[in-house]
Structure formats: C-alpha cells, structure tokens
Steps between C-alpha positions, in 0.01 A plus 500: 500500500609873439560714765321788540677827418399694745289471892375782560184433564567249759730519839651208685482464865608204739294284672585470904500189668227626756211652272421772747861642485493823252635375179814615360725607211672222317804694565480489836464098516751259625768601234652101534461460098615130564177416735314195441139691493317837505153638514470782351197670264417723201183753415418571155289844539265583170376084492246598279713676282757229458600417170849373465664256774654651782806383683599578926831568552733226613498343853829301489460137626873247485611811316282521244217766394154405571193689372126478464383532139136585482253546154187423345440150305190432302414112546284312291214359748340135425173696323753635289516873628739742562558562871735741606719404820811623660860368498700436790862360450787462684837600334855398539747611291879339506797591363449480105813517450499174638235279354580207721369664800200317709343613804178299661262731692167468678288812481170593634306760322213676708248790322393680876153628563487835608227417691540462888279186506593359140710219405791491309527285149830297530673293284849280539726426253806259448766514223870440378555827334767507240569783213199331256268487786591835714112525640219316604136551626165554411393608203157483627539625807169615537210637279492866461160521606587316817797704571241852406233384707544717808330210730847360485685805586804445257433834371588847684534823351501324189821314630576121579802371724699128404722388801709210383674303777855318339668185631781440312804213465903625451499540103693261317703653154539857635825589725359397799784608807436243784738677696432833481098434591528201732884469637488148382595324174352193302697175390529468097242246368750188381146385314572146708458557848157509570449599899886558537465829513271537726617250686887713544281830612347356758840345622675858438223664706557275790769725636644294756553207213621728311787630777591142568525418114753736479749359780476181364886421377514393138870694411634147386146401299516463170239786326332279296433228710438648874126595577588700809724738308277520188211604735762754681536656149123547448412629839829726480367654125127487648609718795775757293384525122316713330374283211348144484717265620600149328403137653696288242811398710257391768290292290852338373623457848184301552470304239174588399575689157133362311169574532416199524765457776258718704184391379616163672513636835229742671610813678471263854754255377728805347509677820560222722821398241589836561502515819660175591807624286526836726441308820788253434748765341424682837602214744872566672425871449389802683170446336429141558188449605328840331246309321320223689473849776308670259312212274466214724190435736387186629186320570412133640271245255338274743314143475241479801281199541155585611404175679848393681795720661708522169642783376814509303618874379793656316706848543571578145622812341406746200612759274130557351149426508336380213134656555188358275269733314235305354153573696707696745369893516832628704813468656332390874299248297795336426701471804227384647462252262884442437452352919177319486530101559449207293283246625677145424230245542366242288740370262741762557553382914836629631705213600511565878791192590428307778103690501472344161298678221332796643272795421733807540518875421765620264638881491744781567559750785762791445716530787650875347518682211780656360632839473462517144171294353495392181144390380464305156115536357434166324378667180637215303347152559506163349151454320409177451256518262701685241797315599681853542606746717253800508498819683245630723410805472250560791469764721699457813551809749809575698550809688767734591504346840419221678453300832668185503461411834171295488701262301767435763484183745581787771474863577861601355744746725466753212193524293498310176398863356603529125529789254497447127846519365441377113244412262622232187183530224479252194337628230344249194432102540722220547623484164690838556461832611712823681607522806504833730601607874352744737745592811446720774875558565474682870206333558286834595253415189667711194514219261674431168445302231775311312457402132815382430739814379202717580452656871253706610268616747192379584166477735457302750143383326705397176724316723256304729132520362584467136649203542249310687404342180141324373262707285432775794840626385325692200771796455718230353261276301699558235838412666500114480367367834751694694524397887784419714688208592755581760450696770766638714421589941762639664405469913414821590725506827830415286467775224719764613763154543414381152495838297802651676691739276764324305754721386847538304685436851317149575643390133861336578803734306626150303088429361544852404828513341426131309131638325678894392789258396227286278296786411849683341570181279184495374524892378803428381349219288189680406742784353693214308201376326385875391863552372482149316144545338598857423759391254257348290292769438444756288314778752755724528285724650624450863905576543678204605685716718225518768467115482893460561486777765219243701744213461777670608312631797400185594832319493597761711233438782563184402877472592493777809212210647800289486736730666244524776441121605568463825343867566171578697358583139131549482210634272506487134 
C-alpha cells in the first residue's frame, strides 16, 4: 500500500496503561525504540471527508516504525451491493534495503466509542511481516454506516480515534544489536543443534556454574577434544563479546557434530551427559563437588504391603524430574501426581519374601529438592497407535513461583519456595521444529528471550502465559503449537548464592591468556584466507593495503600474546 503524503488531518496520541491517566504525546512515551510492545493511538479529524488513506506517525516497536493506516473500502455484499466500510491496518515497515528482513507481531486494533457507556469494536491480528507483506488488518473493519451511526459513539466532532496495542518478536534480517538493547548475546545457529542452544544459556545464566566452570583446570587439554575447556570458551565469549558467539568446537569436543546425533538424544539425556563430564573433570579440584550441590536432590521409592508389616524403600538420587502433561491442567497437578501410589494387586502382587505374594502400594516420597530444579515436560510420548513419537501440545500452567513443600515427606528447614529461573519452548511437531529460551537472569522478573543469535527483551506474559500451550494460546495460533518443555526453578532462598556476580577476576589469568591466545590465531587465520581469496580476484576496488595492514596487526597481537604467557593477561 502507498503511504499517504501527508497527515494532517489526523494527530497521534499514546494510549496509557491505566485508561483514566490523561493521554499523552507520542513523543513523550517510553523512548526504548527496542521495546517488545506499545499502545499507542491515532485520530483522523474530517471522517466524513476522507478520501485518500491516511497514515499515523511511527510508534517504534524492536526498532522498527509502526503505524495505523486507515481508509475507505467498498465491499461487494452477498446481494451483490456496494457497501462502503472502513480500513483498519496495521503497518510495519523494515529496512528495504534489506529485503530479507522478518519481524512477527501481534496487534490489537480497537475503534473507541466516545460514548461514556459504549463499547469499543476490537479486533486482533497475527502476522510475519516481511517487505511484500509490510501490513495487515481489516479491510472491513466496519461498515460506514455502523461506524456513522452515533448510537455507537465512534464519531465525535466528526473525528474517530484507532488505538493499536503491538507485541512484537526481535526482528530477524535487520542489524539487530543484542548487546547494546539487552547486555546479552545469542549463540550462532550451527543449523544441527536443535535445543543446544538453549540448553548452553540456561547453563551460562546459572552464575555459580558458570564461576566454577571457569576454575576447572584444562591448560594441558587438548582444544578439540576437552568439553570443559570448549564450554570455558563459550561461556568466556558469551560473557565478553559483542557479536554472536560460535558453538562448533563444543559440538566437536562432544562428539555430537549431526543432527541426527542430537535428534538421538532428548535435551534430558544431553544435559545429564553434560553434566556428568563437568562433575568428573571437577573431582581433585577446588570445585569438586559444584554440581551434585546445585542439581542433585533425593527422594525415597517405597514398596508397602497393605495387609502384613512389609515395607521395603530406597534413597535414590536425581538431577531432574520428568513431569507428565497429558490430562494434567498445571504444574501442582503433576507433582501431585508424579507422588501418587500404585496399587500392585492382582496379577501384578509384589513379591513380599518370606510374606509371600502380597497386595502392596508402590510410590515415591522426595526427601529434598535441590537448589537448582530442573523440570522436563513430557511433551513427547511414545504413541502406540501410530507407532510414533508425538508431541503434546496441551495446555499445562506453571507459574513464576511455587510451593513445593506439600510434596515433601517432611516440613523442610528452609522452604522448598522456588522462583522461575528459565523457560525452554518447542515450537512445531515431532518431526521438527525451533527451539527458543526465556531467562530471567537476576531473577527479579525482567525476562529475555533467546532465539539463537537473537537477544532481546521481553514480557513476562510472552515468557510464562504464552507458552502454556493448547488452543487457549490464540496469540500464537499461527506459531506451530508452541509450549514449553523445560522448565528451570531456582529455590528462592539460594538466588542471591546461585546468581552471584561473576566477573573478569573469578576467571583464572592462564584460562584467560590460553582463549586471547586462540582467539589471536584465529584472526591471524581469518586475515590469511582474505589475503589468499583476494589474489584471485578481480575487485580491485578495495586496496590490498588495508587487508595487509589487518594481518600485520594481528600477527602483532598475535606474537606480543606470546611475549606475555606467563603474565596476569586478561580481557580481549
């Protein structure tokens, strides 16, 4: 659609949060460009007069203009005859100078009623705008005699107001500065790691991990090979770059370099690898012993006959709980289920010894739960009937905190009070899909969403509620059955100990010196392939004098690094 070429006859205001607040200028608004949504609205004086679209003036959403575009349609009705109607779209334009560019948004369009007792028409929107599709709406919005009939109120003065209320995802195809809006940066998308990535945020933004990660001693390990310094390198370019950092020497060091490597084993069976590789690196260390105190809780399963004195039980340990969905409505549902006995009877008699067969109850009791809870949703199931696995996409509430003490044999020291540290969301079936992370890094509720090489802030609602799943989850009918299928508690008691600050001091001088020494070869080699494509082409457009100048330069870092081993060198 063609922009108008001139507003005049219309004014733009914002929409506050509380409706009886006085409304003000758009100019005066939150000026965070990079927001994930805004309210804001747009009158178009002289409605009776209008002729030609009209367009408001940007309200910048994830850095990008948003405007209401208003004007008249004539619709054909099913009696064949002309009825005129008013347009209401929502605009986004990108960067056309980039036609790559995508951004999904959720709007809500609302034409308000004047009137003190009328309603107001609403409509909601959802759409993956991209430079061939920059707006979407109504083009019926409603019938002009509707809108004129003064019953309704949508008329004043000859003047009608449009609020439009924008949700908005990080855009992908536009320079998009994770940094510079969040403070955080993504992890490049290898196109073969499916919940990796998410996966390695979670791990970064468990500080205390993180801190012990770095002391673990791997000067003598061989790069390619060593997990524990291959995960040093990530977390040390998660916590000090500025761009997207690279997972490929990890996935190497793990032996994992397929997708179908991962597709093999589920996020559960990934993260316990993982662990069990940083637990016994850590032993004989300072460290030892850093992640059974944060993972590991315990819990007794239990065999109690209900006509003779028999019980036989079992202290066992865990590093997650696997928690069902299916007919479950939330979180509480499924703890409680997660402890509810078995009856063995019939059949299916527990073989008591010397009692003989007997009728017994079957079940588990957690004795504690750890400082860090990991919770896997079982979203993906075995179905029978289709001899597959299939997801399930239900709706299944979790909250932002929660009580776990019901669920304890007995009433813990500290209360088993937890606060929502991460949210892992799958979105598509079980043949494939994309997977996202929402982390509230301090823990005081200011979330962020992680899409790979893409950071940015979000709302708490798009981290919790929107992920609940099942068709209740309309704003993102159109996003694949999205819903999560990891959830991360940290206990509410330990997150000042698990989020501590982890800065350049906790990171030993010889970790530092080894990744600067790494991350000066690999200029040095980057610089060598530019020279060596360069003299095979015919561009001579760029002086080869600037690309030897880079080389040079970075030999020179390269070779004072050298000078310096030994040296308390740090940063980058």
């Amino acid at each position: 659609m063609i922009e108008a070429s001139s507003t005049d006859n219309a004014t733009v205001t914002t929409a506050p949060a509380n409706p009886d607040k006085p409304i003000q200028d758009v100019q005066k608004e939150d000026d965070d460009v990079a927001r994930s949504e805004a309210t804001f609205r747009y009158t178009v004086q002289n409605i009776s007069q209008l002729k030609e679209q009209v367009l408001s003036p940007p309200c910048y959403v994830r850095c990008l203009p948003w405007k209401i575009l208003i004007l008249i349609r004539h619709t054909t009705t099913p009696e064949r005859q002309q009825q005129k109607a008013l347009g209401v779209f929502l605009q986004c334009n990108g960067d056309y100078d980039t036609p790559g560019w995508s951004c999904y948004g959720l709007g809500e369009l609302k034409l308000m009623s004047h009137k003190a007792d009328g309603a107001h028409l609403c409509r909601k929107l959802h759409h993956m705008y991209h430079c061939k599709e920059d707006d979407w709406g109504f083009a019926h919005f409603i019938s002009w005699d509707d809108l004129m009939d003064p019953n309704n109120g949508f008329v004043k003065d000859d003047s009608i107001t449009v609020e439009a209320h924008v949700v908005a995802e990080a855009p992908h195809g536009i320079s998009w500065d994770s940094k510079k809006h969040t403070g955080f940066v993504g992890l490049k998308n290898q196109g073969a790691t499916c919940y990796m990535n998410s996966l390695l945020q979670t791990l970064f933004f468990t500080n205390v991990l993180r801190k012990a990660v770095y002391k673990i001693p791997t000067v003598g390990d061989d790069s390619s090979r060593s997990v524990a310094f291959a995960l040093q390198r990530v977390f040390y370019d998660l916590q000090f770059a500025d761009k997207p950092v690279a997972t490929k020497k990890l996935t190497k060091s793990f032996g994992w370099e397929t997708l179908d490597s991962f597709m093999q084993h589920d996020v559960q069976e990934f993260l316990r690898v993982l662990l069990d590789k940083l637990e016994n690196k850590m032993k004989g260390t300072v460290v030892e012993g850093t992640v059974p105190k944060l993972f590991e809780g315990k819990m007794t399963s239990f065999i109690k006959c209900k006509n003779v004195n028999c019980t036989s039980t079992r202290l066992e340990t865990f590093y997650d709980i696997q928690l069902s969905v299916k007919g479950k409505n939330n979180i509480y549902e499924s703890f409680k289920d997660y402890i509810s006995t078995e009856l063995l009877d019939g059949e299916n008699k527990y073989d008591a010894g010397e009692h003989g067969l007997q009728e017994a109850e079957k079940g588990v009791r957690f004795d504690e739960f750890p400082p860090v809870l990991h919770l896997h949703l079982m979203r993906f199931q075995y179905d029978p009937q289709s001899d597959a696995s299939i997801k399930f996409n239900d709706r299944f509430e979790f909250y932002e905190e929660i009580n776990l003490d019901p669920y304890l044999q007995e009433i813990p020291s500290t209360p088993a009070h937890y606060t929502l540290h991460a949210v892992l969301v799958h979105s598509g079936d079980n043949h494939g899909g994309h997977y996202v992370v929402f982390i509230n890094p301090k823990g005081d509720g200011k979330w962020c969403k992680f899409d790979d090489d893409v950071v940015s802030r979000c709302s708490k609602q798009e981290a919790i509620e929107y992920n609940y799943g099942g068709k209740e989850d309309a704003p993102h009918l159109a996003r694949r059955a999205t819903s999560a299928y990891m959830l991360i508690y940290i206990q509410t008691s330990q997150l000042k100990y698990v989020l501590q600050d982890v800065t350049e001091n906790d990171i030993p001088s010889d970790l530092c010196e080894r990744i600067n020494e790494e991350v000066r070869f690999e200029m040095v080699r980057t610089c060598g392939r530019k020279i060596r494509c360069r003299k095979y082409k015919s561009d001579t457009s760029v002086s080869s004098a600037k690309y030897y100048a880079r080389i040079f330069s970075a030999l020179k870092q390269f070779f004072t690094l050298q000078a310096l081993a030994g040296s308390k060198y740090k940063g980058r």
